[in-house]
VOPAGU-2260 file (C-alpha; in pm, 1 decimal, decimal comma):
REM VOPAGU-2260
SITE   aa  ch    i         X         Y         Z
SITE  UNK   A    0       0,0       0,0       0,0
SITE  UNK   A    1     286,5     251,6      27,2
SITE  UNK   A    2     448,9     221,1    -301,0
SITE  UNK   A    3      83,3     300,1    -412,6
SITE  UNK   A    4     -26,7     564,5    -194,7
SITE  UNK   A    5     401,3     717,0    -322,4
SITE  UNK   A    6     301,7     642,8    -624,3
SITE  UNK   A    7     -54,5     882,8    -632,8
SITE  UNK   A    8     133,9    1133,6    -421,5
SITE  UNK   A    9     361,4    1194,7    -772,4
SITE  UNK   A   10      59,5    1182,9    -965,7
SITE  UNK   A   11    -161,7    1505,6    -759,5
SITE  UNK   A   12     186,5    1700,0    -763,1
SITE  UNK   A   13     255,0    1714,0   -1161,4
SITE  UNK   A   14    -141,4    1795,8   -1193,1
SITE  UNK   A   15     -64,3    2120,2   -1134,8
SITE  UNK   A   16     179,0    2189,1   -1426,7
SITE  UNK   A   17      49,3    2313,9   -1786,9
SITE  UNK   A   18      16,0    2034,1   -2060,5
SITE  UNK   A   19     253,4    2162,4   -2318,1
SITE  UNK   A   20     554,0    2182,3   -2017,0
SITE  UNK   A   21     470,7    1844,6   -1924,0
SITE  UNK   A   22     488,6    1732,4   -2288,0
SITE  UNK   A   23     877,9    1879,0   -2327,2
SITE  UNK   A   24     961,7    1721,1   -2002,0
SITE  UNK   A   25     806,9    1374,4   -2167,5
SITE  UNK   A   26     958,6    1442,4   -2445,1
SITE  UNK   A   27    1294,7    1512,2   -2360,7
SITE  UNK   A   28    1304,5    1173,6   -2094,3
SITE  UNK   A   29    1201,6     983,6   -2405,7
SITE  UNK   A   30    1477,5    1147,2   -2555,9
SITE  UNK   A   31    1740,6    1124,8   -2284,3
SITE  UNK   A   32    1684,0     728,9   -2241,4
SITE  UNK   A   33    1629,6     707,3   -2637,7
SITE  UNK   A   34    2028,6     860,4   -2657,7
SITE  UNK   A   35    2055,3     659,7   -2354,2
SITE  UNK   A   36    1990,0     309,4   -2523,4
SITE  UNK   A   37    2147,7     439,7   -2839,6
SITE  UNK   A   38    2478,2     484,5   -2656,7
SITE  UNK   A   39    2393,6     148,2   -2496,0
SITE  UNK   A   40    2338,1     -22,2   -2787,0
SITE  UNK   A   41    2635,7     121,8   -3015,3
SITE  UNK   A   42    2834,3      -8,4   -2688,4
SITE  UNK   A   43    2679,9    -287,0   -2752,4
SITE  UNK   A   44    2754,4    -296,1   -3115,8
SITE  UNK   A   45    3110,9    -197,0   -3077,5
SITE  UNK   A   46    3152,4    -495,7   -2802,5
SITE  UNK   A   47    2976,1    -767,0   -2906,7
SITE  UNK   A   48    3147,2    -838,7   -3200,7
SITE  UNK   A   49    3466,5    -904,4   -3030,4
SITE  UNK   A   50    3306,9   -1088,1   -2754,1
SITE  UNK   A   51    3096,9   -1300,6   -3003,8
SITE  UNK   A   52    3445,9   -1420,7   -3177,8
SITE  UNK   A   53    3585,8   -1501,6   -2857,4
SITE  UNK   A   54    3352,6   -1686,4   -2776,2
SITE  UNK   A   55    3339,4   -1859,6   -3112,0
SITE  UNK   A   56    3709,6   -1917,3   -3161,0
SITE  UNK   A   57    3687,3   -2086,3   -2771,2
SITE  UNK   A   58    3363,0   -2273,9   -2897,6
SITE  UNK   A   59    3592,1   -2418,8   -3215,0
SITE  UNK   A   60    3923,1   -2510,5   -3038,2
SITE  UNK   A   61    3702,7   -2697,3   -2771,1
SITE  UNK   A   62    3536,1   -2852,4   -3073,1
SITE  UNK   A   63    3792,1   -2917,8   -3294,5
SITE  UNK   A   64    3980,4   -3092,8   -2963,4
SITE  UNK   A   65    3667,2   -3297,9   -2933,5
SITE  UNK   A   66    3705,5   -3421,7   -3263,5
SITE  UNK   A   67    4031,5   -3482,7   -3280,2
SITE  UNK   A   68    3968,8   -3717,5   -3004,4
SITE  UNK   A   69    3688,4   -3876,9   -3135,6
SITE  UNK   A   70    3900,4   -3878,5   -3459,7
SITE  UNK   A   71    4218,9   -4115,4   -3256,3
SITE  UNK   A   72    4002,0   -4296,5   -3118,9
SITE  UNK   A   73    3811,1   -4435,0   -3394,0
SITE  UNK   A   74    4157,7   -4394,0   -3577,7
SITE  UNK   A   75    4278,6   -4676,6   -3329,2
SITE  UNK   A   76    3954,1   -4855,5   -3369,8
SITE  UNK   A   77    3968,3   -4841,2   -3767,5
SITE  UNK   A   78    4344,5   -4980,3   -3769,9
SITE  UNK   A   79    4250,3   -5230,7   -3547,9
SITE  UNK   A   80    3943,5   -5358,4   -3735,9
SITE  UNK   A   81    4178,0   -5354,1   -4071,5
SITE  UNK   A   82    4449,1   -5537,3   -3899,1
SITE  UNK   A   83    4226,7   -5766,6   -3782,4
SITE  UNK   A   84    4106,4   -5846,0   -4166,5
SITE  UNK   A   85    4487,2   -5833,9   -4304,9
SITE  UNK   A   86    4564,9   -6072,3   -4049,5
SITE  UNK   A   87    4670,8   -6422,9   -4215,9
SITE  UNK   A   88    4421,9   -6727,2   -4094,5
SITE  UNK   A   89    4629,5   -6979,2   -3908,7
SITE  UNK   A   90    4365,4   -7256,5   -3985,7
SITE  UNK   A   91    4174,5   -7373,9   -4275,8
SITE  UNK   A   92    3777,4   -7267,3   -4274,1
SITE  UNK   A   93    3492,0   -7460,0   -4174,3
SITE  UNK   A   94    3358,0   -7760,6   -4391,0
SITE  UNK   A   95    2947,7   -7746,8   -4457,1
SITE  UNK   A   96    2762,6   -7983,4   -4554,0
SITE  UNK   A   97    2390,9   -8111,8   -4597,7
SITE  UNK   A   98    2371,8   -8446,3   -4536,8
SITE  UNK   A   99    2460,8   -8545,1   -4151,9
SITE  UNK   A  100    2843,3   -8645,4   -4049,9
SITE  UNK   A  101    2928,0   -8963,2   -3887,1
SITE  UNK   A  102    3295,2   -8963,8   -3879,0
SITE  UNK   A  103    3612,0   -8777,6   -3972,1
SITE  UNK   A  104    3979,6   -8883,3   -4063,3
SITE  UNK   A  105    4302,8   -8687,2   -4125,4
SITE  UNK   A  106    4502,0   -8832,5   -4468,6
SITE  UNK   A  107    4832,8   -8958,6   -4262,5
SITE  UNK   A  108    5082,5   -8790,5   -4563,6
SITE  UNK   A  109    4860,2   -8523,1   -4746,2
SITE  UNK   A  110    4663,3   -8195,5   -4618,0
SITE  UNK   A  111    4321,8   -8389,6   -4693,8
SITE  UNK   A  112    4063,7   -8513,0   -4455,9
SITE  UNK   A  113    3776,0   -8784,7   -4525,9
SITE  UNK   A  114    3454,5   -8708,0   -4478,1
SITE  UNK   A  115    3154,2   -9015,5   -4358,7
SITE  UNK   A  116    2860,6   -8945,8   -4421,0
SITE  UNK   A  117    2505,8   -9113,9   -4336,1
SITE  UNK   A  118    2445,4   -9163,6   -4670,7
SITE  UNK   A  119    2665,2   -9428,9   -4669,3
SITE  UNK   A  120    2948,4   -9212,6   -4853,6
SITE  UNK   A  121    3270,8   -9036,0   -4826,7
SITE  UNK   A  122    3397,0   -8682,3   -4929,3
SITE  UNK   A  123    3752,3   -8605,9   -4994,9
SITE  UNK   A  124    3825,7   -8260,5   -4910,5
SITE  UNK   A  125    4210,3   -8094,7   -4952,5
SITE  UNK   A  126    4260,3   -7780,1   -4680,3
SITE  UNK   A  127    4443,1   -7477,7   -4647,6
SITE  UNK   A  128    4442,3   -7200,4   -4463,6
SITE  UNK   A  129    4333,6   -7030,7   -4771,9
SITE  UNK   A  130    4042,9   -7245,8   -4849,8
SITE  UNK   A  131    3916,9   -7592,1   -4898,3
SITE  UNK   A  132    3857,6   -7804,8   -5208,8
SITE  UNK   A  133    3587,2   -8088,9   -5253,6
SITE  UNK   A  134    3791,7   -8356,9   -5425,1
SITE  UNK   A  135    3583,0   -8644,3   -5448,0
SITE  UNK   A  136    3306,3   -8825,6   -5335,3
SITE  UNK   A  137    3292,2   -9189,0   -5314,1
SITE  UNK   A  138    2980,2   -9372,9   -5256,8
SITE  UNK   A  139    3032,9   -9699,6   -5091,0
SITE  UNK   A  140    2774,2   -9832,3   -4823,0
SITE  UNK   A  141    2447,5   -9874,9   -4867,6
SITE  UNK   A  142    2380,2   -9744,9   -4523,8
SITE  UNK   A  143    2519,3   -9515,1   -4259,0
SITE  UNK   A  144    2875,5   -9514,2   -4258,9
SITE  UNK   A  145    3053,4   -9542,7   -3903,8
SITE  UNK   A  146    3411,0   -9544,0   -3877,7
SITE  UNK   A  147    3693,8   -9455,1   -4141,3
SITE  UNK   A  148    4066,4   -9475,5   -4115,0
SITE  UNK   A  149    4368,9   -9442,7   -4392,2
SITE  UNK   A  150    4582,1   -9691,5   -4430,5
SITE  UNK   A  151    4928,9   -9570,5   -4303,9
SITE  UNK   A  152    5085,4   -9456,2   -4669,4
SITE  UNK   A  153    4729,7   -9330,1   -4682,2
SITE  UNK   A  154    4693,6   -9476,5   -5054,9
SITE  UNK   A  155    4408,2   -9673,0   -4915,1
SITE  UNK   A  156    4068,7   -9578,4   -4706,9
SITE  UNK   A  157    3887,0   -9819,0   -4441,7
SITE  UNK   A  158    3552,5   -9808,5   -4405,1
SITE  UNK   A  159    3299,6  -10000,0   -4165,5
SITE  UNK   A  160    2887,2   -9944,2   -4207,1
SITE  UNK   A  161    2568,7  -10040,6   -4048,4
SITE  UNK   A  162    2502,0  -10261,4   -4344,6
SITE  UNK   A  163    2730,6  -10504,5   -4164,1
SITE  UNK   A  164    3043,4  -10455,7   -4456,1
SITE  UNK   A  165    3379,0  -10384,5   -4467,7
SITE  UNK   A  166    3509,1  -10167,4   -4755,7
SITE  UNK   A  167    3856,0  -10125,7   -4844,7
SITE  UNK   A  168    3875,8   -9799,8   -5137,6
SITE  UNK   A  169    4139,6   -9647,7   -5363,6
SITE  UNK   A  170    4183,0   -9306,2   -5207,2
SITE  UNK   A  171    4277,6   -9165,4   -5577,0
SITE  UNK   A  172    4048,3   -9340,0   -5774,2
SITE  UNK   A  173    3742,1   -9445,0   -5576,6
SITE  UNK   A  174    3776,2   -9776,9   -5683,5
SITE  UNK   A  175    3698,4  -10126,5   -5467,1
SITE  UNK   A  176    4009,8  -10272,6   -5359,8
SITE  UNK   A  177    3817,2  -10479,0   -5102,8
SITE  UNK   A  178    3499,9  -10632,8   -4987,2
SITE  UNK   A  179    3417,6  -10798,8   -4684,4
SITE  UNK   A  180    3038,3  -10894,2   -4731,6
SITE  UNK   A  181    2863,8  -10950,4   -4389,4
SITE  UNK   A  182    3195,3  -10880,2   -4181,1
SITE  UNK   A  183    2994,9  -10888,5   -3858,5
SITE  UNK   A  184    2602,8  -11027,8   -3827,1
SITE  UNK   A  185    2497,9  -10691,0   -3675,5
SITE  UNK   A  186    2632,4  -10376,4   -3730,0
SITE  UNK   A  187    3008,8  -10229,1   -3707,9
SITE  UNK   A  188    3083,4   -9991,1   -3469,6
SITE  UNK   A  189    3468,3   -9889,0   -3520,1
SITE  UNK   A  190    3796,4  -10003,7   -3689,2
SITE  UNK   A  191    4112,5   -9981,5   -3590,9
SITE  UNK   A  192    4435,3  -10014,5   -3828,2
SITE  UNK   A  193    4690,9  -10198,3   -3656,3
SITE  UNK   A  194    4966,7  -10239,9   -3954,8
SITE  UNK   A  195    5031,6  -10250,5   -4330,3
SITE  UNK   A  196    4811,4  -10552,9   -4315,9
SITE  UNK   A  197    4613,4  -10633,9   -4035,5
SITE  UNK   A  198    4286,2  -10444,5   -3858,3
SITE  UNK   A  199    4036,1  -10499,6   -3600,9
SITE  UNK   A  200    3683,3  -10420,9   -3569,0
SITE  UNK   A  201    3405,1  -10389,2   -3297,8
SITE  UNK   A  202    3032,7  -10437,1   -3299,8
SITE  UNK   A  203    2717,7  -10337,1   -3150,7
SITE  UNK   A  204    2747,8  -10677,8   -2983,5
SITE  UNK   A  205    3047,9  -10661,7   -2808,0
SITE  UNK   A  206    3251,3  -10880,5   -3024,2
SITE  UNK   A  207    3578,9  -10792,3   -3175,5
SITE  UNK   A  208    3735,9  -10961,4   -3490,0
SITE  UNK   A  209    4116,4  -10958,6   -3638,5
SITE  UNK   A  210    4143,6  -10938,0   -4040,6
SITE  UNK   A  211    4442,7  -10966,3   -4247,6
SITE  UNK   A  212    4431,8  -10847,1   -4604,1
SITE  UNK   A  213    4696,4  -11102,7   -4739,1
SITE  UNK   A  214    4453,1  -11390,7   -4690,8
SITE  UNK   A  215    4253,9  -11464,1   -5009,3
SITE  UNK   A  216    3968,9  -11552,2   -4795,7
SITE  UNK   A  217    3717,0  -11292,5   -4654,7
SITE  UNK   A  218    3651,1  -11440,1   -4265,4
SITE  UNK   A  219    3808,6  -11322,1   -3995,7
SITE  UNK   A  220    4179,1  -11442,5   -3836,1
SITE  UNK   A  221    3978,3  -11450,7   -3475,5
SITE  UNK   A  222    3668,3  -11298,0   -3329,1
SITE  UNK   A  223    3636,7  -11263,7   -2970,7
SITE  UNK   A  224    3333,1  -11154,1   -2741,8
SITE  UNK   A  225    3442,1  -10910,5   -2460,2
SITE  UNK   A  226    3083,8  -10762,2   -2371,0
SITE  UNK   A  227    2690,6  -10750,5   -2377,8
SITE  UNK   A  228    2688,2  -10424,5   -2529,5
SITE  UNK   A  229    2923,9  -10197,9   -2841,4
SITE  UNK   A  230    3288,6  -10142,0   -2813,7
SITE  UNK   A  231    3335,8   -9801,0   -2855,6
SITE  UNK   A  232    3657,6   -9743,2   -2893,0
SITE  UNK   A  233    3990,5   -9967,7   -2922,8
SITE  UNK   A  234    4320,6   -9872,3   -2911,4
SITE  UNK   A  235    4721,1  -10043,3   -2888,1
SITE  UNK   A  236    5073,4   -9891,3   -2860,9
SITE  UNK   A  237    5307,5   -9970,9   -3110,3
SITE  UNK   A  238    5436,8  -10324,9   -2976,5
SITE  UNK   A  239    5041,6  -10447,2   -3081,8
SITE  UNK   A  240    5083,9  -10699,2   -2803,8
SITE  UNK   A  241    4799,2  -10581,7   -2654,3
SITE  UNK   A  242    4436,9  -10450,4   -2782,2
SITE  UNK   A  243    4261,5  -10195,2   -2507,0
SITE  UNK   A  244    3886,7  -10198,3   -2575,3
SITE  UNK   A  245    3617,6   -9960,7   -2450,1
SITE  UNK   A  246    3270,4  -10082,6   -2405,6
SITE  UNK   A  247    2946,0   -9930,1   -2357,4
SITE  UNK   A  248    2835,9  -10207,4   -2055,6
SITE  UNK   A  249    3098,6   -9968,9   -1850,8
SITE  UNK   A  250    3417,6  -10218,0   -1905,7
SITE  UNK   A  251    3769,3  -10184,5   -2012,5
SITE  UNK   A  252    3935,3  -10502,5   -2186,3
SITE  UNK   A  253    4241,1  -10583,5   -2306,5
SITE  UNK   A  254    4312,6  -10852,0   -2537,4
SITE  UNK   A  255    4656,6  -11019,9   -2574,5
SITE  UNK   A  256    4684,6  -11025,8   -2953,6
SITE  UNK   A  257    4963,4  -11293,8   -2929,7
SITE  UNK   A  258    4786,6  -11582,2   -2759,8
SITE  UNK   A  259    4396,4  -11455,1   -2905,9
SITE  UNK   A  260    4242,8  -11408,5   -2567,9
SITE  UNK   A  261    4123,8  -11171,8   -2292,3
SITE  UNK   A  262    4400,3  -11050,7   -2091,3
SITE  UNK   A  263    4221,9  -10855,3   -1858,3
SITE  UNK   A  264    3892,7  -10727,0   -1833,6
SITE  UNK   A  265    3750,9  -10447,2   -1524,3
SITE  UNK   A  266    3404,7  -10417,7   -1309,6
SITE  UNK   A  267    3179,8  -10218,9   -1478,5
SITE  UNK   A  268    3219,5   -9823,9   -1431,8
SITE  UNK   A  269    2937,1   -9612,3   -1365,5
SITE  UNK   A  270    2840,3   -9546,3   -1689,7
SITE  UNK   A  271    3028,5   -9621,1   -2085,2
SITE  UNK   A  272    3354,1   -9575,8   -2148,8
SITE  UNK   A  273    3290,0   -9368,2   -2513,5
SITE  UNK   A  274    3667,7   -9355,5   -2551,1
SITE  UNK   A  275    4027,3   -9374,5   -2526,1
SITE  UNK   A  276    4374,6   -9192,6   -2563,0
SITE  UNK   A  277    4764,1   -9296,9   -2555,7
SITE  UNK   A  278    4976,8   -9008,4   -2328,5
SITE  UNK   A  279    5309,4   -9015,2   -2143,3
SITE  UNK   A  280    5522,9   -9189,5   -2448,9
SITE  UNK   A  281    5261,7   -9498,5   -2455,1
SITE  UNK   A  282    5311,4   -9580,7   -2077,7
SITE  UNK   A  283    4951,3   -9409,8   -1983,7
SITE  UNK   A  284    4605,8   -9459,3   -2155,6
SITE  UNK   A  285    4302,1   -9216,9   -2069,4
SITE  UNK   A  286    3937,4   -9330,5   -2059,6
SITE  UNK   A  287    3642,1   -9113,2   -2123,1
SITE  UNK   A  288    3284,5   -9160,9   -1961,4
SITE  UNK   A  289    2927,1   -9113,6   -2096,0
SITE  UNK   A  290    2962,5   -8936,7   -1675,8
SITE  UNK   A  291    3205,9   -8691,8   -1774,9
SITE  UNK   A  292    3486,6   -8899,9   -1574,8
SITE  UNK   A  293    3846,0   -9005,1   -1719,8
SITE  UNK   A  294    3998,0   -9305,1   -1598,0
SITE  UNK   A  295    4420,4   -9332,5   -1613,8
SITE  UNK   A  296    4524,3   -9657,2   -1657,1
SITE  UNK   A  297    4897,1   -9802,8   -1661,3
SITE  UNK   A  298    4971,1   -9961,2   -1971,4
SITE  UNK   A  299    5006,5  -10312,7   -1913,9
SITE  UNK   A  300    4761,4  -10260,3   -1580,5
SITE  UNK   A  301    4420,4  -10244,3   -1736,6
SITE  UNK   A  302    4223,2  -10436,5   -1418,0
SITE  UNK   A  303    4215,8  -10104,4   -1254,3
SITE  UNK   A  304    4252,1   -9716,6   -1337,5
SITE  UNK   A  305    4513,2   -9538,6   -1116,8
SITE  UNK   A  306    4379,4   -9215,1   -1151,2
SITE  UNK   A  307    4034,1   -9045,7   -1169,0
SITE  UNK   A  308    3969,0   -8724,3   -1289,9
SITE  UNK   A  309    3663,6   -8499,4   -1348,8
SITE  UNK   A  310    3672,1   -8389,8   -1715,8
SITE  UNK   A  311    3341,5   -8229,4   -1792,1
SITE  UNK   A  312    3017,9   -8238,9   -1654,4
SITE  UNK   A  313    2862,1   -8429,2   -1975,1
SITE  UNK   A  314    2923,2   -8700,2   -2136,5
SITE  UNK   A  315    3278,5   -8718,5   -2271,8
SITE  UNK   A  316    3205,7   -8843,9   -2665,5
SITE  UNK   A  317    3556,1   -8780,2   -2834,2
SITE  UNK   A  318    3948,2   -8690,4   -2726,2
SITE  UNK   A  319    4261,6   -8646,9   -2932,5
SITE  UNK   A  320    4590,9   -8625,6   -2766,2
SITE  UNK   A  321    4767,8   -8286,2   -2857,2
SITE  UNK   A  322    5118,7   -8394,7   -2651,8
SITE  UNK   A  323    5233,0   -8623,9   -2470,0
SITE  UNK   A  324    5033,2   -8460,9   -2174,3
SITE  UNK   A  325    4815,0   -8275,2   -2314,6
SITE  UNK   A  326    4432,9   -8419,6   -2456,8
SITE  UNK   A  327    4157,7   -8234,7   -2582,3
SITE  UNK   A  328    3823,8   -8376,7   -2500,5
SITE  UNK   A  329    3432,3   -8227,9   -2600,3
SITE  UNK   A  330    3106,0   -8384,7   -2557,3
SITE  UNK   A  331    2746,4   -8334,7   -2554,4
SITE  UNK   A  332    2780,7   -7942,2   -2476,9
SITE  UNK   A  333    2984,5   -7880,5   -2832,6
SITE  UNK   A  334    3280,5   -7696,1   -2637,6
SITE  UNK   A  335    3645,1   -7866,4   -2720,3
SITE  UNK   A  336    3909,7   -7808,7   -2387,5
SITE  UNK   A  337    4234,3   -7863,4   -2328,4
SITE  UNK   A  338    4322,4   -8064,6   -2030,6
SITE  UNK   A  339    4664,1   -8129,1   -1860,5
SITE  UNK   A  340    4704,0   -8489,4   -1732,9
SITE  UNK   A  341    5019,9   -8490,0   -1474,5
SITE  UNK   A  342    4954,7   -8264,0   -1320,8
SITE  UNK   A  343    4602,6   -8257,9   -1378,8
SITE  UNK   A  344    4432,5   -7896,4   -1459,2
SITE  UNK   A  345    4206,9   -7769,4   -1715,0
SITE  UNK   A  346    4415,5   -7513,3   -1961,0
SITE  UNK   A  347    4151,4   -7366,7   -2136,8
SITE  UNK   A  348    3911,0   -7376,6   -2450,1
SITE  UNK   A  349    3991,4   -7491,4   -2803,0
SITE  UNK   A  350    3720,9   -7408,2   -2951,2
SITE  UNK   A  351    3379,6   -7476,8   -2951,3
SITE  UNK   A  352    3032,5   -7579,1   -3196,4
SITE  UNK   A  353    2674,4   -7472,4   -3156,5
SITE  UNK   A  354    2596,5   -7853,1   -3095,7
SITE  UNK   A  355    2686,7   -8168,7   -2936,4
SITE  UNK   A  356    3056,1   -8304,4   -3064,5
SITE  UNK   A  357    3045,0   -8641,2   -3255,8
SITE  UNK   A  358    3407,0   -8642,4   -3364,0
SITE  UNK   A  359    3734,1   -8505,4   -3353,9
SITE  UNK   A  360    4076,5   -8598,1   -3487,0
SITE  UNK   A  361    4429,8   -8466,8   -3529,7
SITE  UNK   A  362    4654,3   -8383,9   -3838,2
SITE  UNK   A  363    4962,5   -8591,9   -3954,7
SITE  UNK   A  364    5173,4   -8264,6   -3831,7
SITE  UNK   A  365    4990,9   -8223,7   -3533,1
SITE  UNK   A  366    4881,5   -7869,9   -3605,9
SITE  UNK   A  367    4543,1   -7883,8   -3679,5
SITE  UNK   A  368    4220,3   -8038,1   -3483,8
SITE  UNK   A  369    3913,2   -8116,6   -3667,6
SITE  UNK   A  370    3552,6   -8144,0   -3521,5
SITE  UNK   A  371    3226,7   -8234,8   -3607,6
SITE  UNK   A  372    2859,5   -8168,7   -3458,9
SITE  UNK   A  373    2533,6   -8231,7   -3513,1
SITE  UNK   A  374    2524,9   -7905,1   -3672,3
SITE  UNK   A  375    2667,6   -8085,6   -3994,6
SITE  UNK   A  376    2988,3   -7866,4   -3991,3
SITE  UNK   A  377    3344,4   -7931,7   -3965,3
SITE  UNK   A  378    3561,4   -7704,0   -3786,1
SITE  UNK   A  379    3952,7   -7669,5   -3762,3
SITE  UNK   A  380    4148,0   -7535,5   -3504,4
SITE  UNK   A  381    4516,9   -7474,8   -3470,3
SITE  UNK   A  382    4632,0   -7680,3   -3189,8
SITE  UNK   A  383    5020,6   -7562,8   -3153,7
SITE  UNK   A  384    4886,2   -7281,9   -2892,8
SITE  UNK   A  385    4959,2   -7542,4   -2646,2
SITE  UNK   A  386    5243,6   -7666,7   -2696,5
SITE  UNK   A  387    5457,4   -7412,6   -2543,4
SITE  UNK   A  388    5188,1   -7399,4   -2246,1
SITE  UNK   A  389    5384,9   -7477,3   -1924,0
SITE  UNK   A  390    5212,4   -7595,3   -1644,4
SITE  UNK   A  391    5297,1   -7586,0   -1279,0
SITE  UNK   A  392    5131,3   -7746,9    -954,4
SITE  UNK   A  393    4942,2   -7420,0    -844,6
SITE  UNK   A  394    4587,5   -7399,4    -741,1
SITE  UNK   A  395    4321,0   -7389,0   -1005,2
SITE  UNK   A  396    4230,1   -7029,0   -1108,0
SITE  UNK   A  397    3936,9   -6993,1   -1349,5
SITE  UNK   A  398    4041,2   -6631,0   -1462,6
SITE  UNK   A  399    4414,3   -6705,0   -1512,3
SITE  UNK   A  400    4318,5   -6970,3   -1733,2
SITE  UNK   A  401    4095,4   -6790,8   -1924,0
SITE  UNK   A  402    4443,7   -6702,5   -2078,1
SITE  UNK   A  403    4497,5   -7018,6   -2208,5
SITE  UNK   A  404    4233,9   -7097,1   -2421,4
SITE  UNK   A  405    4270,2   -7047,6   -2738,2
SITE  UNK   A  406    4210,8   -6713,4   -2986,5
SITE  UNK   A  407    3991,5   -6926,8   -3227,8
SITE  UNK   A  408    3761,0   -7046,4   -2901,6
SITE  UNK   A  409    3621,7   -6688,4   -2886,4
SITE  UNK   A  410    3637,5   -6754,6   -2499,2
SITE  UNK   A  411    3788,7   -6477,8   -2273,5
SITE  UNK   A  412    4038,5   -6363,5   -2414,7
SITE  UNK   A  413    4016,5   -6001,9   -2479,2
SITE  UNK   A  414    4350,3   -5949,1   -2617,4
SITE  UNK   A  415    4250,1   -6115,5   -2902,8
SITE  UNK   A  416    3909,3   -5968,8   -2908,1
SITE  UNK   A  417    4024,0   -5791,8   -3280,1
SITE  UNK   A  418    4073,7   -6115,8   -3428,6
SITE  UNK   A  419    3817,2   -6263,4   -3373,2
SITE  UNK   A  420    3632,6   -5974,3   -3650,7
SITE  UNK   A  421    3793,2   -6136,3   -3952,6
């Protein structure tokens, strides 16, 4: 109320003054604050300006820092995307293919793998790192075909089927070098090349027969029953004294080749022994479980395993020995690791497949692995990551060995994160 009643005091007091004086003093206020804000805004004018480039060339230089940082760092990022692609492969690409794949071999001279299929036939592939050529595909079983293996100059391939037949090819020419019609009365399960001349095989039965490809006849040299259910894998060191089978009852049998009879045979394990592995310069073999298990055993002491580890925590369906003690195993969750035996740790990841793992196997130079899944893709890895690995008896640590698994595996390893872009 005081500003108003000050205000209406100011008012009464001017009433008094003629109109025309009261105009010139209106007139020159307007004109004082119009020279007023004139002066003001040329000020204003003259400043401004300046201020406004100032302000401009600070707005640029923080802008132009801004993107020069931006610019390194995608700089860095762009040089390490295009490194990534110039970067050579160090393994061969992955094999596709339609039809599903029951078994995979390595040629023991050339860079060429075999291919079974469950068609009953067999693609010849030759691989680089570069690339990989379809050389041929033979068509020789009727039905599924299980198990393949070269002969040792590799001029030769073995193959065993469900339609109970033994088929010995021309690697070259595709041609029939050998039949054996109704080899076993159920079907074959593996094969296993002993020599130049002389191979074993194992059915879904449990029996096991010896052939030799210099007699003219086409029955067996000895067949042997070691079990109620398949042998799944057999394996001997390079004496061939004795024959190590794996079974699926859960037993381990060894057969003394010399006098054509069981040597030994175990209690059943927990669950089937899928398959087996020679480490420590032939003195140690390595059992795998449908349990995830691996048995040691002493060569020569197959009645009981002296060691027991815990590989994974499915089933264990394939292994390959890198070194002398070093195997890689996979299974039903498609991942391929690298486990030390003595002393036993887990090194890290090899690599790894969208799908269970059917079948693995190693090169004649030991650098590459193969796989197969369900998946119907083959996939190579270069195993010589390992070799210089050096391990020491120290407590397991998960994220130290994270460092050891291999660039390919896509597993952990952040230094290599780049590479994994080409």
């Amino acid at each position: 109320m005081g500003i108003l009643k000050r205000g209406l005091g100011k008012m009464t007091d001017n009433s008094d003054v003629p109109k025309n004086e009261t105009i010139d003093e209106s007139d020159s206020s307007d004109s004082d604050s119009e020279s007023s804000s004139d002066e003001n805004s040329a000020a204003a004018a003259d400043t401004s300006p300046v201020e406004s480039d100032q302000e401009e060339e600070k707005m640029d230089e923080g802008e132009a820092a801004g993107e020069g940082e931006t610019l390194d760092e995608d700089d860095e990022l762009v040089k390490a995307i295009k490194a990534a692609k110039e970067k050579v492969r160090n393994h061969p690409p992955d094999i596709k293919l339609e039809e599903c794949i029951t078994d995979i071999c390595f040629h023991p001279l050339n860079d060429m793998i075999a291919v079974a299929l469950i068609t009953g036939d067999v693609a010849l592939y030759n691989y680089s790192n570069e690339g990989n050529t379809l050389v041929a595909t033979h068509e020789i079983h009727e039905r599924a075909c299980r198990d393949i293996e070269f002969s040792e100059e590799g001029s030769i391939l073995f193959s065993t089927s469900k339609d109970h037949n033994i088929m010995l090819t021309d690697t070259n020419t595709g041609k029939l070098k050998r039949f054996y019609e109704d080899a076993h009365e159920v079907p074959i399960y593996c094969l296993t090349i002993l020599n130049n001349f002389t191979f074993v095989t194992g059915d879904d039965d449990g029996i096991v027969r010896l052939w030799d490809v210099r007699t003219r006849t086409s029955s067996p040299v000895f067949s042997i029953k070691l079990a109620e259910d398949y042998i799944s894998d057999m394996i001997t060191n390079s004496s061939h004294k004795y024959l190590v089978c794996s079974c699926g009852d859960g037993t381990l049998s060894a057969i003394n080749m010399t006098a054509r009879k069981i040597y030994v045979q175990t209690e059943e394990y927990e669950s089937d022994l899928t398959c087996l592995g020679l480490y420590r310069n032939e003195t140690k073999i390595m059992a795998g479980s449908a349990k995830g298990k691996m048995y040691i055993f002493n060569w020569g002491e197959f009645g009981l395993h002296s060691d027991e580890y815990s590989g994974l925590k499915q089933s264990i369906t394939c292994m390959v020995p890198v070194t002398e003690n070093i195997a890689v195993i996979s299974g039903e969750d498609g991942v391929l690791r690298a486990t030390h035996l003595f002393p036993h740790k887990h090194l890290g990841v090899v690599g790894q497949h969208s799908m269970p793992v059917d079948n693995m196997d190693i090169s004649n130079d030991g650098h590459f692995i193969a796989s197969s899944s369900h998946d119907n893709d083959i996939r190579f890895w270069n195993s010589t990551y390992f070799e210089d690995i050096e391990v020491k008896t120290k407590k397991q640590n998960r994220r130290r060995d994270l460092r050891n698994n291999l660039p390919s595996s896509k597993i952990g390893n952040s230094s290599d994160f780049f590479a994994d872009l080409s």
